[in-house]
Backbone as JSON Lines, residues from 0, in Angstrom:
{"i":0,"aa":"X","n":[2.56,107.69,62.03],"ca":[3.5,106.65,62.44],"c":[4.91,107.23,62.59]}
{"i":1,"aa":"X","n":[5.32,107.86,61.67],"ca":[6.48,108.3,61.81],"c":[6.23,109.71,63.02]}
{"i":2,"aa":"X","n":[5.87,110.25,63.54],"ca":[5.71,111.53,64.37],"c":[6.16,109.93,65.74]}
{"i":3,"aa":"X","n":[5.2,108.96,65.84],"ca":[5.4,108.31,66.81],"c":[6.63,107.88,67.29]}
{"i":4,"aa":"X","n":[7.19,107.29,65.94],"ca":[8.72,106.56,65.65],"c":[9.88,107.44,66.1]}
{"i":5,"aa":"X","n":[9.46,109.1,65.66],"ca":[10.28,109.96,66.26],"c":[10.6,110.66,67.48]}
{"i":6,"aa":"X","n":[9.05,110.51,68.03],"ca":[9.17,110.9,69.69],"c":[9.35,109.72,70.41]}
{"i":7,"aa":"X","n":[9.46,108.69,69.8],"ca":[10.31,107.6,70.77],"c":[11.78,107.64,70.87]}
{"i":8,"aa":"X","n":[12.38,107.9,69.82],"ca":[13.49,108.05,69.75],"c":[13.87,109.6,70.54]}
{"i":9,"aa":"X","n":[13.28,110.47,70.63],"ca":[13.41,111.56,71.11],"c":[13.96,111.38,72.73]}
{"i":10,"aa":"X","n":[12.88,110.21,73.41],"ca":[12.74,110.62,74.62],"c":[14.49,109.38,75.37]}
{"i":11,"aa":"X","n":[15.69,109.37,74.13],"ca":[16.67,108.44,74.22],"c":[17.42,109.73,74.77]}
{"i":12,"aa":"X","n":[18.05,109.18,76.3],"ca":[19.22,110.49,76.04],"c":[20.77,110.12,75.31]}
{"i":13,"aa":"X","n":[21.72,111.52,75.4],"ca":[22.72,110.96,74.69],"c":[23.41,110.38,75.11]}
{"i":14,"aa":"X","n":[23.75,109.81,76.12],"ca":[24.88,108.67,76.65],"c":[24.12,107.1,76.07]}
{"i":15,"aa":"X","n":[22.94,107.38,76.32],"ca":[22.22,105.72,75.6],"c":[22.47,105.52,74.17]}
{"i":16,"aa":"X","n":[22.37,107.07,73.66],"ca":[22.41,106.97,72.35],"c":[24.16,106.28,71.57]}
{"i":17,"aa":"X","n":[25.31,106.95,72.62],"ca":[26.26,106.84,72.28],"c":[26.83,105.56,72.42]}
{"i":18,"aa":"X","n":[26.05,104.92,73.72],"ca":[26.43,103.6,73.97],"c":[25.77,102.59,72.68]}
{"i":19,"aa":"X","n":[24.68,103.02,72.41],"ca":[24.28,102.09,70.74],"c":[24.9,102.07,70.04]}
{"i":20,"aa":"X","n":[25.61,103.58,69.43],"ca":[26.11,103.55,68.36],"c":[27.15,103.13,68.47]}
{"i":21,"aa":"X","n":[28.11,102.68,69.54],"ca":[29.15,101.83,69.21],"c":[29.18,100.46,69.3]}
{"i":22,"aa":"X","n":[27.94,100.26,69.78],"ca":[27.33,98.84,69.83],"c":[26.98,98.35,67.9]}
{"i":23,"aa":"X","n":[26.13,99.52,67.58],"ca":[26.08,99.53,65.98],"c":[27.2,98.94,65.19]}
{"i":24,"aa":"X","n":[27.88,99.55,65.72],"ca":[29.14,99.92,64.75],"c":[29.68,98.79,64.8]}
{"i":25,"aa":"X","n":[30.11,97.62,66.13],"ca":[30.83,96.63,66.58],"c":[30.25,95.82,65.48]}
{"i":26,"aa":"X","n":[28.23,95.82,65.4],"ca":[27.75,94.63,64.8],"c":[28.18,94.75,63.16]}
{"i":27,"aa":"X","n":[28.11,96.01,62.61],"ca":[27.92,96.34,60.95],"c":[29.56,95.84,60.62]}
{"i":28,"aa":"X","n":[30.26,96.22,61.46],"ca":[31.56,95.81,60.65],"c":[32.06,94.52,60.87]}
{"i":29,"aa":"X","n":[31.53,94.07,61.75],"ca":[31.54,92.69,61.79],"c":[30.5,91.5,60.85]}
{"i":30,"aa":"X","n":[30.55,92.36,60.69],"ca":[28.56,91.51,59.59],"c":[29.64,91.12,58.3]}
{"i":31,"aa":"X","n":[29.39,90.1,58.09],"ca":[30.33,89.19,56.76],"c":[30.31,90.03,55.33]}
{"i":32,"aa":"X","n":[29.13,90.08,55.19],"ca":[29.39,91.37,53.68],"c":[29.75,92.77,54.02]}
{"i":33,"aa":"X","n":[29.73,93.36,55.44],"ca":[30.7,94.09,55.37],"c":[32.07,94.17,55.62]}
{"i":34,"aa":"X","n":[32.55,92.42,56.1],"ca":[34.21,92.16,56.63],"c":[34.51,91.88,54.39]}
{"i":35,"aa":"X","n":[33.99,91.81,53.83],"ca":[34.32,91.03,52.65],"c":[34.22,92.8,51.61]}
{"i":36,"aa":"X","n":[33.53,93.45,51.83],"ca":[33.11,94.48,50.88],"c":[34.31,95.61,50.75]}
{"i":37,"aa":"X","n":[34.77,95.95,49.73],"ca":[35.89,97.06,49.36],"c":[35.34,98.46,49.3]}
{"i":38,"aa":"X","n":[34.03,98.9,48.97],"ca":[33.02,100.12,48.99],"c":[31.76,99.78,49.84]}
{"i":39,"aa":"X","n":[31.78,101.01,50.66],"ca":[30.45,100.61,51.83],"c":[29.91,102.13,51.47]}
{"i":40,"aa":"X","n":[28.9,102.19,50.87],"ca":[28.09,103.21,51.12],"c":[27.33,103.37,52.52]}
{"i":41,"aa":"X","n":[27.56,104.3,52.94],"ca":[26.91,104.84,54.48],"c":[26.28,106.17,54.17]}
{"i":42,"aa":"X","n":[25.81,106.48,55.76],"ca":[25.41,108.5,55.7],"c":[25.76,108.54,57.14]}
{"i":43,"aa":"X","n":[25.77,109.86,57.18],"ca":[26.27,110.38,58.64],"c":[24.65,110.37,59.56]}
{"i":44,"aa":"X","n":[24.63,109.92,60.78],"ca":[23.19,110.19,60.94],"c":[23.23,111.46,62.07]}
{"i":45,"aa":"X","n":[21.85,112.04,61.93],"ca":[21.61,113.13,62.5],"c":[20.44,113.09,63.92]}
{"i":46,"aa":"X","n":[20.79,113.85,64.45],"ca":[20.32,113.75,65.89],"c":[19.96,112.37,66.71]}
{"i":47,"aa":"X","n":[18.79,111.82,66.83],"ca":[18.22,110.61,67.59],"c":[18.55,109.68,66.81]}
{"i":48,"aa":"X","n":[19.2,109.65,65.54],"ca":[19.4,108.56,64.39],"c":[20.12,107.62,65.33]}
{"i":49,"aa":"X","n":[20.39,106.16,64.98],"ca":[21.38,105.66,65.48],"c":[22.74,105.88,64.65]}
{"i":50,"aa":"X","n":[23.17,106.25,65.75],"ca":[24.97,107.18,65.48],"c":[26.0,106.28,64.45]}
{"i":51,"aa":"X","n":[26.49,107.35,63.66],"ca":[27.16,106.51,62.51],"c":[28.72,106.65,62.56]}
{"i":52,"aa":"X","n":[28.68,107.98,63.5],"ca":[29.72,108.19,63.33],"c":[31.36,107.41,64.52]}
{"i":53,"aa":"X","n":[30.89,106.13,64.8],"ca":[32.14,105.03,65.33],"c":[32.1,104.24,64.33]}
{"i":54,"aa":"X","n":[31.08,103.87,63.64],"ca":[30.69,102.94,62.3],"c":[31.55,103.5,61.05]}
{"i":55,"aa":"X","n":[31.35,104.98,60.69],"ca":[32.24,105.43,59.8],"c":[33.6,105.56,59.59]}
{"i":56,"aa":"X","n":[34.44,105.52,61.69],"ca":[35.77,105.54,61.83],"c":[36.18,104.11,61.35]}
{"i":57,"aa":"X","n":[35.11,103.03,62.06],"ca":[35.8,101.64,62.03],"c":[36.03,101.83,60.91]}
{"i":58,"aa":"X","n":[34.98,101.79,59.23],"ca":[34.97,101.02,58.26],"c":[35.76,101.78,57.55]}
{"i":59,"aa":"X","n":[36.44,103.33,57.82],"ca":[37.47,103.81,57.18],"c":[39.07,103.13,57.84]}
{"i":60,"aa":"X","n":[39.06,102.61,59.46],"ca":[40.47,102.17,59.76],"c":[40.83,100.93,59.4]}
{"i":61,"aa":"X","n":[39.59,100.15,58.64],"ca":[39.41,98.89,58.06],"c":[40.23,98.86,56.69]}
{"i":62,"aa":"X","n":[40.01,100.05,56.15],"ca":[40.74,100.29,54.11],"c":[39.73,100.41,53.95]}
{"i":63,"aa":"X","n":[37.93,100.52,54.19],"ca":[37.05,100.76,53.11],"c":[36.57,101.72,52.39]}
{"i":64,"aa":"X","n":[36.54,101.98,51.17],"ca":[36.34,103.18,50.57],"c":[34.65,103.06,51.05]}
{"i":65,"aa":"X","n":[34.71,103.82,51.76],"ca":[33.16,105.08,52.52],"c":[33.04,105.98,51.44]}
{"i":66,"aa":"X","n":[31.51,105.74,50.52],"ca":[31.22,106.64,50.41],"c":[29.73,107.5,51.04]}
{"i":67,"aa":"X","n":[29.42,108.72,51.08],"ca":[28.42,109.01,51.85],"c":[27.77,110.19,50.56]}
{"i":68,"aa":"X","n":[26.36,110.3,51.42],"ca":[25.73,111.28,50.38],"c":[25.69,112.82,50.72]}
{"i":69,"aa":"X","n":[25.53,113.21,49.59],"ca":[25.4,114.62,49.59],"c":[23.95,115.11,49.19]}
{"i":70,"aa":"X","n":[23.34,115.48,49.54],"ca":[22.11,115.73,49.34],"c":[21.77,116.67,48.26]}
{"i":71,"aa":"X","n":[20.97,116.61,47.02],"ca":[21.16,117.97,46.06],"c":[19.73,118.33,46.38]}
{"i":72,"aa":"X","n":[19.41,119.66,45.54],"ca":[17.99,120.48,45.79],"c":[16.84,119.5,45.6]}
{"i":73,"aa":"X","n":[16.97,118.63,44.56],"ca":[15.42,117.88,44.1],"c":[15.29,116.68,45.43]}
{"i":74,"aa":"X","n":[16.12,116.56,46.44],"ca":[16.06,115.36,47.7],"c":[16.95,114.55,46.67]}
{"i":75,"aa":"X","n":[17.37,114.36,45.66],"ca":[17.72,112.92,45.29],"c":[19.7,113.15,45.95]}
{"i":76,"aa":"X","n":[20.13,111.73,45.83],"ca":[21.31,111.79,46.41],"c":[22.21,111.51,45.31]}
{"i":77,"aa":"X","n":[23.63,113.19,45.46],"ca":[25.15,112.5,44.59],"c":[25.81,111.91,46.21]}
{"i":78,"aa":"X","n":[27.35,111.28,45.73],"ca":[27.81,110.72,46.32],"c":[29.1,111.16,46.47]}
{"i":79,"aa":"X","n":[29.82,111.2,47.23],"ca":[31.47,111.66,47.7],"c":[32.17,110.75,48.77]}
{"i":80,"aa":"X","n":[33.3,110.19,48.21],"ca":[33.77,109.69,49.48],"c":[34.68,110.2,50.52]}
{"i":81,"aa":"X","n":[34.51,109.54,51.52],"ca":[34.78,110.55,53.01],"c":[36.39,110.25,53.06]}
{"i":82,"aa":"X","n":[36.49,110.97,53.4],"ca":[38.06,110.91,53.94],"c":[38.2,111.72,55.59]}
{"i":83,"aa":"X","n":[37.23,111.77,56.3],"ca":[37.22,111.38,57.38],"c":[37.04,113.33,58.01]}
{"i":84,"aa":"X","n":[36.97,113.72,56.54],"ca":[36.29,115.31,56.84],"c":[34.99,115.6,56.41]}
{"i":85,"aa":"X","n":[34.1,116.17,57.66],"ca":[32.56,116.88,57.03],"c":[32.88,117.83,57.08]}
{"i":86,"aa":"X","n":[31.68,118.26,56.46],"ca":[31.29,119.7,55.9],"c":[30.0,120.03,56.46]}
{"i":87,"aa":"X","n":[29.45,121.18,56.83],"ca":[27.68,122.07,56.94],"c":[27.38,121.64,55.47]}
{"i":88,"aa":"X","n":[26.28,121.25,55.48],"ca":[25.59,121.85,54.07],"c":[23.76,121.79,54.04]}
{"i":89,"aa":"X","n":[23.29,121.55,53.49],"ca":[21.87,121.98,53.33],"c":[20.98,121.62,54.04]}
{"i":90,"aa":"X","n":[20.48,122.34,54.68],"ca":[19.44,121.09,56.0],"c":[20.02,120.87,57.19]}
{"i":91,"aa":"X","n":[21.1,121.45,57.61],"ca":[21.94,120.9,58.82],"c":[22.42,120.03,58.7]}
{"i":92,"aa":"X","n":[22.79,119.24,57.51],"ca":[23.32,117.89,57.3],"c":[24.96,118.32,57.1]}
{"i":93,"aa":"X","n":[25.5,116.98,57.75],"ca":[26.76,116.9,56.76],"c":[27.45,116.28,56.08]}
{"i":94,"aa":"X","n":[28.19,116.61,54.97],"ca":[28.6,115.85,54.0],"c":[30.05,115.55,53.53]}
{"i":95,"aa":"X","n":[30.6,114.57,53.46],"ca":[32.35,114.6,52.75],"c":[32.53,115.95,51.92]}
{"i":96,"aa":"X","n":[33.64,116.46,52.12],"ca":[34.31,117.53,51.85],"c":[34.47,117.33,50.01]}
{"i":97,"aa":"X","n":[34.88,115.93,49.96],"ca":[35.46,115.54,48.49],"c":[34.63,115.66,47.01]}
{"i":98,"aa":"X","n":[35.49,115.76,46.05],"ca":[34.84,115.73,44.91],"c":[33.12,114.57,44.82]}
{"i":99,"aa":"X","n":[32.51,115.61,44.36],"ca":[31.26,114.53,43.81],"c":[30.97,113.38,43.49]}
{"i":100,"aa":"X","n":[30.8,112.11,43.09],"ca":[30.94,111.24,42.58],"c":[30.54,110.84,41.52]}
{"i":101,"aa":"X","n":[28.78,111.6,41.26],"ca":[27.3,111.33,40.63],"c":[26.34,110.47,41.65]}
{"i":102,"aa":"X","n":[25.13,110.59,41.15],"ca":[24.04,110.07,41.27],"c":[24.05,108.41,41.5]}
{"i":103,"aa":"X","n":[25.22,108.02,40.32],"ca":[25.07,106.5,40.21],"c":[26.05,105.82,41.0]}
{"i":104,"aa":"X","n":[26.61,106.87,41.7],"ca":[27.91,106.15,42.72],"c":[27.77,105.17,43.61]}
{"i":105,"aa":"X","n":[26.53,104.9,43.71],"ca":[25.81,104.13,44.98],"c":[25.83,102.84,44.24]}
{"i":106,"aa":"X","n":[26.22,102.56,42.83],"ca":[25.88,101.36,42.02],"c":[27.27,100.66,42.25]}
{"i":107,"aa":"X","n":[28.38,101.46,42.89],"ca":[29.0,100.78,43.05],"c":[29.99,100.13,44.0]}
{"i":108,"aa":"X","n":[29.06,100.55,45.07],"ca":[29.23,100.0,46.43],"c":[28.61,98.47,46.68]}
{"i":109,"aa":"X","n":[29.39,97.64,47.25],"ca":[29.06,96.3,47.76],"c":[28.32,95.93,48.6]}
{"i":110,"aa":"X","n":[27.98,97.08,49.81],"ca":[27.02,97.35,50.55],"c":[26.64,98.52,50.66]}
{"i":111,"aa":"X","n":[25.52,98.72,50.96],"ca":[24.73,99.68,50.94],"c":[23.49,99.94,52.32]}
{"i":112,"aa":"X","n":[24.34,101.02,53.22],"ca":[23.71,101.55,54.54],"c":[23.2,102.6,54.65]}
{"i":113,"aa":"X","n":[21.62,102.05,54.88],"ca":[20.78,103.33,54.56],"c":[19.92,103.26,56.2]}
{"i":114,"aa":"X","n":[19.39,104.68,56.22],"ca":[18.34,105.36,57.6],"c":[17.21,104.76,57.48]}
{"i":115,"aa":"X","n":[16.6,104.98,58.34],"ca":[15.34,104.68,58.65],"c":[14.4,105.08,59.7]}
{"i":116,"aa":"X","n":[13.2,104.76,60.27],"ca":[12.29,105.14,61.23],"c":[12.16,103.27,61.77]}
{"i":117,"aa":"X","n":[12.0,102.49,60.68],"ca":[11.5,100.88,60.87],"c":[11.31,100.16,60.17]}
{"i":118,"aa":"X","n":[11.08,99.08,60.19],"ca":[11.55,98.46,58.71],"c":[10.34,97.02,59.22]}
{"i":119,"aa":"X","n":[9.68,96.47,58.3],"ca":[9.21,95.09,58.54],"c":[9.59,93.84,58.1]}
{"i":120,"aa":"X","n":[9.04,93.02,58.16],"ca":[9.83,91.33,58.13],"c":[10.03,91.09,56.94]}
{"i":121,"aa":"X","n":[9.94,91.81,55.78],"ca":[10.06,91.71,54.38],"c":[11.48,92.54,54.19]}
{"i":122,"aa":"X","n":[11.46,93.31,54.79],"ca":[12.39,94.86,54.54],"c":[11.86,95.86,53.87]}
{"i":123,"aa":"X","n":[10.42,95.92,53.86],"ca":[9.9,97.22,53.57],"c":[10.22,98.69,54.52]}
{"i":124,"aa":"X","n":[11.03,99.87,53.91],"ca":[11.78,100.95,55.31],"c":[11.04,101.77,55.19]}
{"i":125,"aa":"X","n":[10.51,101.95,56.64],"ca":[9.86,103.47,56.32],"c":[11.18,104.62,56.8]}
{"i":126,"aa":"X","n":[11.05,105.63,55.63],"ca":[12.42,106.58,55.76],"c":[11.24,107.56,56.46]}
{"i":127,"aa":"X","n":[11.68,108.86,56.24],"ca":[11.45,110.01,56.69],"c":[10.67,110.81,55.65]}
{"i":128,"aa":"X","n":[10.17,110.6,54.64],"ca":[9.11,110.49,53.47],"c":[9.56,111.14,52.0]}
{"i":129,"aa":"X","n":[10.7,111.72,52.41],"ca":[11.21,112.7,51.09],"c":[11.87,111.89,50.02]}
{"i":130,"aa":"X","n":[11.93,110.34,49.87],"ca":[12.04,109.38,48.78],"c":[13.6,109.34,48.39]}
{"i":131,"aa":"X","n":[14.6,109.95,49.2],"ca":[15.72,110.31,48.83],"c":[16.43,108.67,48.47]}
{"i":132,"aa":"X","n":[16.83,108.31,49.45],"ca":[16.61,106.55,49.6],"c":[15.79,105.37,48.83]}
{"i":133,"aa":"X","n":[14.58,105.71,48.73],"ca":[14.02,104.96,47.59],"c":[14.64,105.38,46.41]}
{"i":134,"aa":"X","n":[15.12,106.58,45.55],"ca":[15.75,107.08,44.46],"c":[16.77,106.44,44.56]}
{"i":135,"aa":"X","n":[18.08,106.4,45.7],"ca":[18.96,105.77,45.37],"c":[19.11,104.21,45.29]}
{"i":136,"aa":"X","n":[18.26,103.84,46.24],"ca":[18.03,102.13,46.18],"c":[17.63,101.37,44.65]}
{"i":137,"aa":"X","n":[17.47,102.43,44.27],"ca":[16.8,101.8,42.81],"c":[17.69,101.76,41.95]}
{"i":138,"aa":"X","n":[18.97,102.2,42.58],"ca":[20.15,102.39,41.26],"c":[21.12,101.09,42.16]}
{"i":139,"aa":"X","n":[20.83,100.49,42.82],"ca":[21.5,99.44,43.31],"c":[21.66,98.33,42.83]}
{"i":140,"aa":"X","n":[22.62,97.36,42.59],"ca":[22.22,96.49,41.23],"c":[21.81,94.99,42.28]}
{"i":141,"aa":"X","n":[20.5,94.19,41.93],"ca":[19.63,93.69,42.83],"c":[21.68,92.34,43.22]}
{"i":142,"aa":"X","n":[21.31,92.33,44.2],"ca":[22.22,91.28,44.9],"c":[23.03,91.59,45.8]}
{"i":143,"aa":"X","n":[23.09,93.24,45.51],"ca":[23.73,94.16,46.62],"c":[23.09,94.27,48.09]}
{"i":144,"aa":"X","n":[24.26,93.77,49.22],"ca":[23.94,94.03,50.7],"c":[22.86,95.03,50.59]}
{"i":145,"aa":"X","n":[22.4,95.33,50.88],"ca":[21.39,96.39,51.52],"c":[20.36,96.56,52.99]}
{"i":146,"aa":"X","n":[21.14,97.27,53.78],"ca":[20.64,97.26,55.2],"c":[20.24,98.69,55.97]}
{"i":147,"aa":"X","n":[19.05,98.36,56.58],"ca":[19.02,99.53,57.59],"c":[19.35,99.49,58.35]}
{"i":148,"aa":"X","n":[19.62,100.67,59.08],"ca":[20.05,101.09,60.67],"c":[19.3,101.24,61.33]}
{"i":149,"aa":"X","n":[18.52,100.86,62.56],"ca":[17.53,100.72,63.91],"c":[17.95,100.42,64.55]}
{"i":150,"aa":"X","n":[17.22,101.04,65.52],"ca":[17.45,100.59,67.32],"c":[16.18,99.16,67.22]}
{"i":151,"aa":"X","n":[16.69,98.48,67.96],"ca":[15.85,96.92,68.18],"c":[14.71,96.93,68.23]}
{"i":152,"aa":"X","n":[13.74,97.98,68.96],"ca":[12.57,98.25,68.65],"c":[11.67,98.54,67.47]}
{"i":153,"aa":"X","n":[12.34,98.67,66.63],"ca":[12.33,99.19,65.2],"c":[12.11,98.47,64.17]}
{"i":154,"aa":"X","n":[12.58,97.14,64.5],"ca":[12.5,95.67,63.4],"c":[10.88,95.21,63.2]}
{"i":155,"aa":"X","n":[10.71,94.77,62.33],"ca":[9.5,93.7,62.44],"c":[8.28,94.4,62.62]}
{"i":156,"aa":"X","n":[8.35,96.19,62.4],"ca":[7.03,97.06,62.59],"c":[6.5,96.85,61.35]}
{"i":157,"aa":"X","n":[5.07,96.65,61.2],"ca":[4.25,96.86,60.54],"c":[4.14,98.35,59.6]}
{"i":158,"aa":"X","n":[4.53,98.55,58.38],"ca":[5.17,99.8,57.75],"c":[3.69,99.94,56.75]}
{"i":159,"aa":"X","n":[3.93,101.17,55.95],"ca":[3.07,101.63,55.09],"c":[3.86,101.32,53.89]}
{"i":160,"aa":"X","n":[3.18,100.74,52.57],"ca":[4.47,100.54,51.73],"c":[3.97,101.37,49.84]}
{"i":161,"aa":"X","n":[4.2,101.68,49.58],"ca":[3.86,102.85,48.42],"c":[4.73,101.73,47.31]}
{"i":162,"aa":"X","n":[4.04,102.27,46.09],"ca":[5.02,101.77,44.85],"c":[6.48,101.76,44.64]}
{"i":163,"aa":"X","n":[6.65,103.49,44.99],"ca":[8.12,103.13,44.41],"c":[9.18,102.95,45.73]}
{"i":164,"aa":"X","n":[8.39,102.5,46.97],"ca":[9.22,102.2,48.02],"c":[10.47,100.94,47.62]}
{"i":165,"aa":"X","n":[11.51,101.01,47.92],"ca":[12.61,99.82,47.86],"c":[12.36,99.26,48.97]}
{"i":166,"aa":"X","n":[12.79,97.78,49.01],"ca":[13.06,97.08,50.24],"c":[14.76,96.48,50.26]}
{"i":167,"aa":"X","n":[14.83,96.45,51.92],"ca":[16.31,96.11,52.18],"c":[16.45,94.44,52.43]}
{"i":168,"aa":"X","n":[17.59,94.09,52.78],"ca":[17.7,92.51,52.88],"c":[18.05,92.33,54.22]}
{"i":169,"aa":"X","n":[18.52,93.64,54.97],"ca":[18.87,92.92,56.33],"c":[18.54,94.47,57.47]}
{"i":170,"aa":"X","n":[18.42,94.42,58.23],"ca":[18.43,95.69,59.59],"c":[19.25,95.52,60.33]}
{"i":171,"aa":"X","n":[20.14,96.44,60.91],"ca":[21.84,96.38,61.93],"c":[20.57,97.32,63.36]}
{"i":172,"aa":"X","n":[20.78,96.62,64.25],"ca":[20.71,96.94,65.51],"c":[21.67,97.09,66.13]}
{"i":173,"aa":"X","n":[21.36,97.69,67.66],"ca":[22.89,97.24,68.53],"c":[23.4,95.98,68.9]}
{"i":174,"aa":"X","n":[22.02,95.25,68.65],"ca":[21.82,93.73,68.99],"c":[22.5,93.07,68.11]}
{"i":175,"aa":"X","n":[22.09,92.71,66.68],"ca":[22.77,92.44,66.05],"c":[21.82,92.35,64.5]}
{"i":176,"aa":"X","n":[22.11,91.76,63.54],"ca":[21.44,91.34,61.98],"c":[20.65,90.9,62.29]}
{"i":177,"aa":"X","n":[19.38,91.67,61.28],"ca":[18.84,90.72,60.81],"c":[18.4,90.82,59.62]}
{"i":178,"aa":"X","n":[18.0,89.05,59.12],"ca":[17.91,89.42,58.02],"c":[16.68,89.11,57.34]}
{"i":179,"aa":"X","n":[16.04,90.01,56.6],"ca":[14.44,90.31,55.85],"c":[13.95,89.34,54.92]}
{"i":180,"aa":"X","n":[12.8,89.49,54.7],"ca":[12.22,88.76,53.58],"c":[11.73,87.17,53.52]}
């Protein structure tokens, strides 16, 4: 499923891609718990992802403390907030330049924007399988925003769902919210 999820997204070129992601970006910061929230946890997304990076300018020219992850060796995620510089680091990823935060930094963000492949009518996400996301979702304290990022095609798929999978409460398209469960 996911090999599928990814060669669909593959066959997006980048002007479509770029035109989403500011379409993204228009809907997430406009979305009420994120016009109301003082900490927005985000991540930078990478290649076919839907693009984070007009989403990350808005919600930093907004005042919001952005924080994003840093990826450590075991997949699990610390946290740093951006100040509007990346860095290379492990995997081709990149990460805020800034001091660390910990592990539990994500507990204290008001919303919480996480990746995905697709998500179903519950908000069960299928990520990319390395549990990085389920680890941090679990340190989220239950009442917290929690949303994925997809392209519109992406909503309402029928997912595989494992024990210690988390579920989200809402999915940001270019289209617009929605919300799970």
């Amino acid at each position: 499923m996911r090999d599928q999820l990814l060669t669909t997204r593959h066959r997006l070129g980048l002007p479509h891609i770029g035109d989403r992601a500011r379409a993204l970006a228009e809907v997430v910061a406009g979305c009420e718990e994120v016009r109301r929230a003082a900490t927005v946890a985000a991540y930078v997304s990478i290649g076919t992802e839907p693009g984070t990076g007009p989403l990350l300018d808005l919600l930093a020219d907004a005042g919001k403390r952005v924080i994003l992850p840093c990826l450590l060796p075991d997949n699990d995620l610390d946290w740093a907030a951006y100040d509007g510089r990346l860095v290379r680091a492990a995997r081709g990823l990149l990460e805020p330049a800034g001091e660390r935060l910990g592990v539990e930094a994500i507990a204290t963000a008001d919303v919480v924007l996480v990746p995905g492949l697709a998500v179903d009518s519950v908000g069960h996400r299928l990520g990319r399988g390395g549990g990085s996301y389920d680890r941090a979702l679990a340190r989220v304290p239950v009442g917290t925003f929690t949303c994925v990022l997809l392209y519109d095609d992406e909503v309402g798929v029928p997912v595989p769902v494992e024990a210690h999978d988390r579920r989200v409460v809402a999915a940001a398209t270019p289209s617009g919210i929605v919300r799970l469960g």
